[in-house]
N, C-alpha and C positions, 0 to 999 in steps of 0.2 A: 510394884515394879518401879525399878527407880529411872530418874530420865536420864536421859542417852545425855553422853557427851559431846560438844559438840567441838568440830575442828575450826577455829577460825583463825582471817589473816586481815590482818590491818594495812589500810590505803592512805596517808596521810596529805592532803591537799595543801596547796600553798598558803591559802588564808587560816588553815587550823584546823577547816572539817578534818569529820575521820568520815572514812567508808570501809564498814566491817564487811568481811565474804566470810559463811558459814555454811557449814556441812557434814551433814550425820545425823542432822536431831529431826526432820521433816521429810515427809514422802520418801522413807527409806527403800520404797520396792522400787521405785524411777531408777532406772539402767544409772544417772547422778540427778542428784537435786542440789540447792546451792540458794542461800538469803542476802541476798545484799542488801545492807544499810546502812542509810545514811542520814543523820538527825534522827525522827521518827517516825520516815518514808522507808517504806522494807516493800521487797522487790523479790517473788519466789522464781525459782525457773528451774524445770523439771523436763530430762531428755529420757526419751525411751527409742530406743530402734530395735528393728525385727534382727533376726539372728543370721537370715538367708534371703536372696532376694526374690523378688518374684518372678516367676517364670517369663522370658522376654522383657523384660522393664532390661533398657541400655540408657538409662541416665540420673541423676539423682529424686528419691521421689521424697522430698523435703519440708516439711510445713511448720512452719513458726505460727504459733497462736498467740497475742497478745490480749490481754483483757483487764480490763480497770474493775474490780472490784467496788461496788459502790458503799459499802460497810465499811472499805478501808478510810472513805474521810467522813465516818461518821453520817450517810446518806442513807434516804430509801429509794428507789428508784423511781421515777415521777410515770403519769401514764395509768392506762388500768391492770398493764400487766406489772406486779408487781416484783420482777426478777428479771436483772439481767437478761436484753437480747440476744439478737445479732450484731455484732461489732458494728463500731461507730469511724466515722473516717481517719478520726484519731485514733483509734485504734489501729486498725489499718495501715497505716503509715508508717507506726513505729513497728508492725510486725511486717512492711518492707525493710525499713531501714537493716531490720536484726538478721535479714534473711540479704541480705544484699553484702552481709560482713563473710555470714558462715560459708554458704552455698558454695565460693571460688575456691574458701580451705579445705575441702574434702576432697580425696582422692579421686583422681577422674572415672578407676575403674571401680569405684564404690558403690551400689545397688541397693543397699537395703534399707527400707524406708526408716527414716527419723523422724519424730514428733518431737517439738522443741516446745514447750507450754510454757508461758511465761506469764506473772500475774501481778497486779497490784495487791498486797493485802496491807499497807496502811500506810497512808498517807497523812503528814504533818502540813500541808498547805503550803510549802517551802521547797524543798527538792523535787525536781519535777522527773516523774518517773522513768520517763524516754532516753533520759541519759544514763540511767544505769540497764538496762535493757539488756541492750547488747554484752556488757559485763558478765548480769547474771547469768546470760545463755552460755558464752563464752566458756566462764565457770566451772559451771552445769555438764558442758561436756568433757572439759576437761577430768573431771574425776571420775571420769568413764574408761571404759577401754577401747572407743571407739578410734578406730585413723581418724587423724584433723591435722593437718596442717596448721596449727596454732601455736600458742592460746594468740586468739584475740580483743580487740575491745573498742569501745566507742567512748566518745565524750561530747560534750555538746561547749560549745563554747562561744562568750559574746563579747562585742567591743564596746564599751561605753566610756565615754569620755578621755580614748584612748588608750583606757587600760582593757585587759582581757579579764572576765569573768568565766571562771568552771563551773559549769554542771549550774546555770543560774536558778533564783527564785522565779517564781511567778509575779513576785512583788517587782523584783529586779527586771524581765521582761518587760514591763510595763511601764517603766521606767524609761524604756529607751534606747535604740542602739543603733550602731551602723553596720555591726555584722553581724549573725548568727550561723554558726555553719555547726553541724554534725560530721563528726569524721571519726570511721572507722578503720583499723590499720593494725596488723601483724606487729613484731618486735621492728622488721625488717624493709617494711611497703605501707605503703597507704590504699588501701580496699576500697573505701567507700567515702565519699564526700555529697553533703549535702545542704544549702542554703540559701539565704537570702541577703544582701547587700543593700546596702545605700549608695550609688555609683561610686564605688570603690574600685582605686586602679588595680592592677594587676599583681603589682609587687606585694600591696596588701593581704593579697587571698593569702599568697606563695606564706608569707612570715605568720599568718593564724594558725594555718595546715601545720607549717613543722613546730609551731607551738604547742598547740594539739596533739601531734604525735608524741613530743617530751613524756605528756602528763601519761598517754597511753603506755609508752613503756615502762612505766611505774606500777602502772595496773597489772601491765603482763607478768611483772616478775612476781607480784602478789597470787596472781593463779597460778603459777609454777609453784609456789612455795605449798599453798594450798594443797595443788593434785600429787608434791611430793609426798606426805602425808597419811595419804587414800592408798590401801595395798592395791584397790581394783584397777586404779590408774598405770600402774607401774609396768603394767604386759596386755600391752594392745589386741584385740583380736586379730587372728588369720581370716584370710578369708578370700573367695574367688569368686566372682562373682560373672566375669566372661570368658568365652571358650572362645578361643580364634585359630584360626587355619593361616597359617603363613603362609602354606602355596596360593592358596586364592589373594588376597593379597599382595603378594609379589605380580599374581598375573596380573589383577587386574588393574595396579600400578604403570605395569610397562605398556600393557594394552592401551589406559585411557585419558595416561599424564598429560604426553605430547599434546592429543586429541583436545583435551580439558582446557590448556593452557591457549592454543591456537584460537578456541572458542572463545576464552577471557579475554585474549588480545585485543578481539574484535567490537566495538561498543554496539551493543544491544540494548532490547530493554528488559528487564527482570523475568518476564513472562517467557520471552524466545528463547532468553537462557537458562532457563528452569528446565527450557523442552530438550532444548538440546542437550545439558548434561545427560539427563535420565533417557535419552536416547542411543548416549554413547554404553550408557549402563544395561542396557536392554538390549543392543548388537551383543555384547559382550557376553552376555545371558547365555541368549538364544545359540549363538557360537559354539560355547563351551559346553552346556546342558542343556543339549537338545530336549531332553527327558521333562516335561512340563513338572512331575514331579520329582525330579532332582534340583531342576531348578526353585521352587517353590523354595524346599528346605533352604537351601545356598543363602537366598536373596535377603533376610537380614541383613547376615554377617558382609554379604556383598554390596548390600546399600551402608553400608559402615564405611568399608572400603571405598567405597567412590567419593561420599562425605569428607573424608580426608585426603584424598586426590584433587578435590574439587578447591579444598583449603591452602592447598600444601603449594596447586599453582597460582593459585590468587596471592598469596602472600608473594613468593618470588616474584610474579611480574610485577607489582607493586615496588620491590626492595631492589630489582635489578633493572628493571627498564625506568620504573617511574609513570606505569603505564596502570591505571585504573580498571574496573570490568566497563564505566561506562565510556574512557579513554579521554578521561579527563587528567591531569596532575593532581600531585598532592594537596596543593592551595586553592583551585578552579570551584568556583561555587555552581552548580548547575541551574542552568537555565529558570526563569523567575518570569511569571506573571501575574498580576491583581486585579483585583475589581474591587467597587464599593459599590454600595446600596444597587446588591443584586438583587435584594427581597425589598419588596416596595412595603411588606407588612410590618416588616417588622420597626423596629425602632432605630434599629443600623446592622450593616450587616457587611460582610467581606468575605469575597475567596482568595487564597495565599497559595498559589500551587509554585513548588520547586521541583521540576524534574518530574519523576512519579509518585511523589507527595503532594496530597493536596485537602486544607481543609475550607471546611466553609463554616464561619461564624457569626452569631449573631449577638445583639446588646438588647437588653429589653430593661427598661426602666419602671421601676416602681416607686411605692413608696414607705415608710417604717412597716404598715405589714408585712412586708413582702422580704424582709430582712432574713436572711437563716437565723433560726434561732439555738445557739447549742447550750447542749444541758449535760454537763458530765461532772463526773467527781473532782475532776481540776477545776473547773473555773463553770460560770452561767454567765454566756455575752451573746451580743450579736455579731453576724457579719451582713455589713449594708453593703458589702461589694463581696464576690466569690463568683468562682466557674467551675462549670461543667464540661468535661472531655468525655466522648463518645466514638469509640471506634468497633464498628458491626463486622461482619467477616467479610464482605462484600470487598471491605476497604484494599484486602489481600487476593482478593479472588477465590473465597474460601467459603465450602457451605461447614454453618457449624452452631449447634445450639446455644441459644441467646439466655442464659441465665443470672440475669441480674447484671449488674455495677461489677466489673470485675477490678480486684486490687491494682492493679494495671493502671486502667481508666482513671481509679482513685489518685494514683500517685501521679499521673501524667500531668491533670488538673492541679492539682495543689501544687505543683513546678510552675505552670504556666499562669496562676494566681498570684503567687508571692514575687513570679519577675514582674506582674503588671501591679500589683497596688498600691507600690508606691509613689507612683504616676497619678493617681486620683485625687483631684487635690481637695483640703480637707474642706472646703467648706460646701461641697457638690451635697445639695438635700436628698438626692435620689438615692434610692438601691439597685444595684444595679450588678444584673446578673449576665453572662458570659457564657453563650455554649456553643464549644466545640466541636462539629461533626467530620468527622476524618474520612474523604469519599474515598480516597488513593493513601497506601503506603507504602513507600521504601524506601524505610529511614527516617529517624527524625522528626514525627508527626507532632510530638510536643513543641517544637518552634518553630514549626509549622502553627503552631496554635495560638502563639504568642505575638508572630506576625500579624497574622489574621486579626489577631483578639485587638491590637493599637488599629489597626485602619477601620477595626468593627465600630471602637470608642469613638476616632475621631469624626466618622460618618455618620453617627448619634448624636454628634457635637457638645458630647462630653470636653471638657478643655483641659487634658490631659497635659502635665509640666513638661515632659519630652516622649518622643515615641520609643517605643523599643523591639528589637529583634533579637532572636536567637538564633544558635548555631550547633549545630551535633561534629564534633572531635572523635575521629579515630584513633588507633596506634597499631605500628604492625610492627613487631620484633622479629632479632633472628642472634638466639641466646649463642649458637657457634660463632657469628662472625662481627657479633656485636652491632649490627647492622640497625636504625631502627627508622621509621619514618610515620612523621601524622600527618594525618588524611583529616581535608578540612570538609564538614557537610558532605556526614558518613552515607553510605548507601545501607540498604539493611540486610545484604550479603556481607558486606563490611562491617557490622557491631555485632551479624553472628559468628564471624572467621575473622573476628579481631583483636585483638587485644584491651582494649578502652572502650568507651563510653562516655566521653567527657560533652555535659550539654554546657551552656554557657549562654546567658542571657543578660544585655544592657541597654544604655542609651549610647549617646555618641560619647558622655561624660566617663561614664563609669559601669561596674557590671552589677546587675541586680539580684542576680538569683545562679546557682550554678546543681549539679547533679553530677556526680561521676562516679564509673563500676568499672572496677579494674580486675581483667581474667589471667593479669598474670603476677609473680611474686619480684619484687625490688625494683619498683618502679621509680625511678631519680628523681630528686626537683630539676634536675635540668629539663628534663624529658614533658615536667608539667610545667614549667618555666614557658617554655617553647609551645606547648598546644595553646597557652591564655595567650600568649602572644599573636599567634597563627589567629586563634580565636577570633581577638578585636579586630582583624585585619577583614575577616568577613563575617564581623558583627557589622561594622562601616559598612561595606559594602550592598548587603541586606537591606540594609535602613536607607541606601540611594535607593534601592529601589522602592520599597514602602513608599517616601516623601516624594517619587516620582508620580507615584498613583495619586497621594491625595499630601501636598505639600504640609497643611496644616486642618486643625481640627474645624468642622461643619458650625461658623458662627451663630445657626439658626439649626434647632430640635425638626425631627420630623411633624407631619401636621400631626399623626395620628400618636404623638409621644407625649405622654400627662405632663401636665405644666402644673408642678409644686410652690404653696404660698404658705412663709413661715408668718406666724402670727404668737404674741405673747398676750395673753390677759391674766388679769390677777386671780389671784390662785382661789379665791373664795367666788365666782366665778363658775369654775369650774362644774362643779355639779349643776347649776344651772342650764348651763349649756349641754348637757350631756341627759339633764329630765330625768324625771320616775321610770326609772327602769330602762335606759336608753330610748325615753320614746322621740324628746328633743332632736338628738343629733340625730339615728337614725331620719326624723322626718325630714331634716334638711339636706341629708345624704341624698335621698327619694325626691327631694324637689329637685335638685340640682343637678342630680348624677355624679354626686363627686365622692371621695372615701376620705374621710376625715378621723382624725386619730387626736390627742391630747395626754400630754405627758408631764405629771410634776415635777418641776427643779427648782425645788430651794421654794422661793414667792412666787411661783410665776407659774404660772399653764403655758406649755408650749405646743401650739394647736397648729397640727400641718394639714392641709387642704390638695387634694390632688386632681386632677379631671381633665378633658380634654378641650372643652366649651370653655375658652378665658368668660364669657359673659353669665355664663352660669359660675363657674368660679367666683364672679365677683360678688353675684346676688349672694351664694353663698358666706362669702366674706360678712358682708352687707349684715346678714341676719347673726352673724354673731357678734357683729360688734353692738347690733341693738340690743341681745342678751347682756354685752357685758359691759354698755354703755356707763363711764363715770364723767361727769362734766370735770368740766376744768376753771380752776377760780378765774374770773377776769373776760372766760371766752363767751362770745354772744353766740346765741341759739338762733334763729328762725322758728317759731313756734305757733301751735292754735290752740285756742282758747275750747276748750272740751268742759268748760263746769261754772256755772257762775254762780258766786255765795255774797251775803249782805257784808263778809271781811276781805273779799278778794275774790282772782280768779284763777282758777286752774288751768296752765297749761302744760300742753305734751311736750316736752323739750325732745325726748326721742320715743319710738316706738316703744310703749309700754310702761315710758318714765314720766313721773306727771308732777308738778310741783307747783307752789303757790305764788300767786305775785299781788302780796297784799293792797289792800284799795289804799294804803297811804305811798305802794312805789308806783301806780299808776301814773300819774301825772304830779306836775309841779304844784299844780294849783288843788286847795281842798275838793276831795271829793266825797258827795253825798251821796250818792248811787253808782254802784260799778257801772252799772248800763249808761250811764253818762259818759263812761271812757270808751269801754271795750263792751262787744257783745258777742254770743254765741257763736263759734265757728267764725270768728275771724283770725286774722293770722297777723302775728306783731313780733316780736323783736327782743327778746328780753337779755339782759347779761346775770351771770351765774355769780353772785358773792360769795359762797359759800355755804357754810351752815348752822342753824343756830344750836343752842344751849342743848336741845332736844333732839339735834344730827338731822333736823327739818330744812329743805333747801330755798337760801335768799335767795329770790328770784328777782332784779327791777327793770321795770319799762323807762321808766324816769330820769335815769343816768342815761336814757341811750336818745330823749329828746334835746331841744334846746333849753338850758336854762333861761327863762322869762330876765329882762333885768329889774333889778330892784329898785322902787322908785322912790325916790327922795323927801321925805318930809318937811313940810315950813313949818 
């Protein structure tokens, strides 16, 4: 059998890479499959969807799988299971990212489920996978016959040293930079944006994004060329997937617009007005189909209908009065109050409630154990700083089973991480972890988290370079009259009946981290020009309030917060201190109560000491500097005499260090018996020479008396 041929399209990058797309020669039974490569990082991504959709499913049922392969860089997986788990948070994130490009390109009345499986299979240590990702899916689907509103694609892109870098290394990464941002985007719109900053103004983001987009529509016209090529691409599937009733719709239109609209007028809180629509939706019912079982069938398609009644006057009152559901304007930040150290336990802590958003966070400090430690096919590091975001159903009013860390929760955190770490300033010895509990939400709870998360630091008395806030950006269009307006610090009837998504996170300098998902196509730089703008206006505004609650960071740790001591001793040392078999350092741990750790670099043991007791702290100190005591030439000791011999006397210079101070450095004058100088257990004075021929230590008493003067001969 001979091998298949394969279809490929070449992607040529500014600096010279190439990025190959191929197709036809792997996983031929996938609805499209598609390899993208670049250097000797290859990137498979495999679409399957059903043919019909499932019986009542009215939305997309969509799942992007990413996974690193750990064979692809040459690895076996660490642990006792030896095979690939469950996805890692990095993982996770880029199978947001891929799923946060596709999802808005699919037809809204499209049902049938998609599996997007997207894989590492080999990694060169240089191209980092997450930026071709989105690519290959892209691809993938394009040489389908699936509807998509595409093709589209992602790139990753960095600033260092003010130039921009595509699709960087890992070496490069590390290296350095002031912006990273991920941005996905059609031929025609920008989809999806995602990053971190160095307090970068505004106008900066704007010139990355339409940088970014350039390289993207290179990419786009490489998968056109591609899925020209594919006969299966060329004649899209039919397909129907919902059945609607225009007369119900029309009634219940004219029935519950008015009604809907007069409701939204009114400012409420989320709750009241949840009641009230679905009340006007249940007069209307009851009304029309008296018949419990008439009605029954109807009430889908009728809770469809009122969905988009419910949308359709939200957006007009917004576009034509200027009037919000909670009857605020477009710029009004809602109502803000704070606390610090509401948890006396913990190590710091803060509530951040805006509105009906509210989290409560907390700082807990450790030390190098306590570090995450990650272990994947890209890289083996720590993180001495990361957060955790936690939102239960409670937070909505919602009973609903609790199964694990949801992707969610994963990306929420890792937003409210990157806009806080570079606030940590480098030389903080602590690890220090962050978590988020969301008790309230509508809207926004991830800068909600990030608020919380600076007054949780500074109440820890972390000493953090500036505070920072965030903010959630709406957009509300109207494609007939060209109408459009952004909504500052979205509500979350507003990011699901809106158009945008834009989070945005800074200090009062610059912005640090940002997130944006865009639900509609050709969305201007003007239009995003104007939300960072709107944005900083109450980013500012946020942060008065934060520095109103706690102006500056807590001078003084809580009592009950470890107090870390960096200590270096020389590196042969080392085993000493740490005994046969860990019995040393364990006992000192046990005397003290403290968790001590020791790490080589280069000559040096770098021994960190943690605990809550400064005085046992110090004992512990204490005893390791007696293990790794080296005297110093010149310095005088205080010492006792523990050994007496007919050439000298021994004494202890420190715990367990014993050295000789021969009977000729005793005194000035001849001595014929030590016991004429010094005796047994007494305590004298000696200075340290150095050492002789033999690395034996000169000890003398002699230089530290008077010299006698010398007396003159006749």
């Amino acid at each position: 059998m001979e091998i298949p041929k394969a279809i490929t399209e070449k992607i040529i990058l500014d600096d010279g890479r190439e990025i190959i797309l191929e197709t036809g020669k792997l996983a031929k039974q996938a609805d499209g499959s598609v390899v993208v490569k670049c250097g000797e990082t290859m990137v498979l991504a495999a679409v399957d969807a059903a043919k019909e959709a499932n019986p009542g499913v009215d939305f997309l049922p969509l799942t992007v799988d990413y996974r690193n392969k750990f064979s692809a860089g040459g690895r076996i997986p660490g642990g006792f299971m030896k095979r690939e788990g469950r996805p890692t948070d990095e993982e996770i994130l880029t199978m947001r990212l891929v799923d946060r490009v596709l999802r808005p390109r699919f037809p809204d009345d499209f049902h049938a489920e998609i599996q997007v499986f997207i894989q590492l299979i080999s990694y060169d240590g240089t191209i980092l996978p997450d930026s071709l990702a989105g690519l290959a899916a892209s691809a993938a689907i394009a040489v389908t016959d699936l509807p998509f509103n595409g093709p589209i694609s992602e790139v990753r892109i960095i600033r260092q040293d003010g130039k921009y870098i595509v699709n960087p290394s890992l070496k490069q990464m590390n290296e350095g930079f002031d912006l990273d941002i991920m941005v996905g985007a059609s031929k025609d719109s920008i989809v999806m944006i995602e990053g971190e900053m160095s307090e970068i103004p505004e106008r900066d983001m704007i010139d990355a994004i339409a940088y970014a987009h350039e390289i993207i529509k290179k990419q786009i016209e490489a998968i056109e060329k591609l899925a020209s090529q594919v006969k299966k691409s060329l004649v899209k599937r039919e397909y129907c997937h919902e059945e609607h009733d225009d007369d119900l719709r029309k009634e219940i239109t004219e029935y519950a617009y008015q009604k809907v609209y007069d409701i939204a007028k009114v400012p409420t809180s989320k709750q009241e007005r949840t009641n009230s629509f679905d009340a006007i939706l249940e007069e209307f019912m009851t009304e029309k189909y008296p018949d419990e079982e008439e009605r029954k069938g109807k009430m889908p398609l009728a809770s469809t209908y009122s969905h988009d009644v419910q949308k359709n006057a939200m957006r007009r009152l917004i576009l034509d009065e200027g009037i919000r559901l909670d009857g605020r304007d477009n710029k009004t930040i809602r109502p803000i109050w704070c606390e610090v150290n509401y948890l006396s336990g913990s190590h710091g802590s803060a509530i951040f409630t805006r509105g009906e958003t509210q989290s409560l966070t907390t700082v807990t400090l450790g030390s190098s154990l306590d570090a995450n430690r990650v272990d994947s096919v890209l890289s083996q590091h720590e993180e001495k700083f990361y957060l955790h975001y936690n939102f239960p159903p409670f937070s909505t009013g919602e009973v609903k089973a609790i199964r694990g860390v949801s992707r969610r929760e994963i990306g929420h955190g890792n937003l409210a991480q990157r806009a806080l770490k570079g606030m940590i300033p480098q030389d903080t010895p602590y690890t220090i972890r962050i978590v988020s509990d969301i008790l309230e939400s509508n809207g926004s709870s991830s800068m909600a988290t990030v608020c919380a998360g600076t007054l949780a630091l500074m109440d820890a008395g972390i000493q953090i370079r500036k505070p920072v806030s965030g903010i959630a950006m709406g957009l509300i269009t109207d494609k007939e009259s060209d109408k459009w307006t952004v909504l500052s610090d979205i509500l979350g009837d507003e990011d699901h009946l809106g158009d945008m998504d834009f989070k945005v996170t800074g200090t009062a300098d610059g912005i640090t981290a940002c997130q944006m998902d865009i639900k509609i196509q050709g969305l201007s730089f003007e239009i995003m020009e104007k939300a960072l703008n709107q944005a900083k206006e109450g980013r500012l505004h946020i942060l008065g309030k934060i520095l109103e609650t706690l102006p500056s960071p807590n001078q003084q740790m809580k009592p009950n917060a470890p107090k870390l001591v960096l200590l270096d001793i020389p590196k042969e040392f080392i085993g000493a201190v740490i005994g046969p078999g860990g019995k040393m350092i364990q006992q000192i741990q046990r005397d003290t109560d403290t968790v001590i750790t020791i790490e080589e670099e280069g000559e040096i043991g770098k021994v960190e000491i943690a605990g809550v007791d400064q005085a046992l702290i110090d004992e512990a100190i204490a005893r390791i500097k007696e293990i790794t005591f080296v005297p110093e030439i010149g310095a005088i000791y205080r010492t006792k005499v523990v050994s007496i011999k007919p050439f000298g006397a021994f004494v202890e210079i420190a715990k367990g260090v014993e050295g000789l101070v021969h009977i000729s450095e005793l005194e000035w004058y001849r001595v014929e018996k030590v016991e004429d100088s010094v005796n047994l257990g007494d305590v004298i004075e000696v200075k340290y020479l150095g050492t002789d021929d033999r690395k034996k230590m000169k000890l003398s008493r002699r230089v530290l008396l008077p010299k006698p003067e010398r007396k003159e001969h006749r």
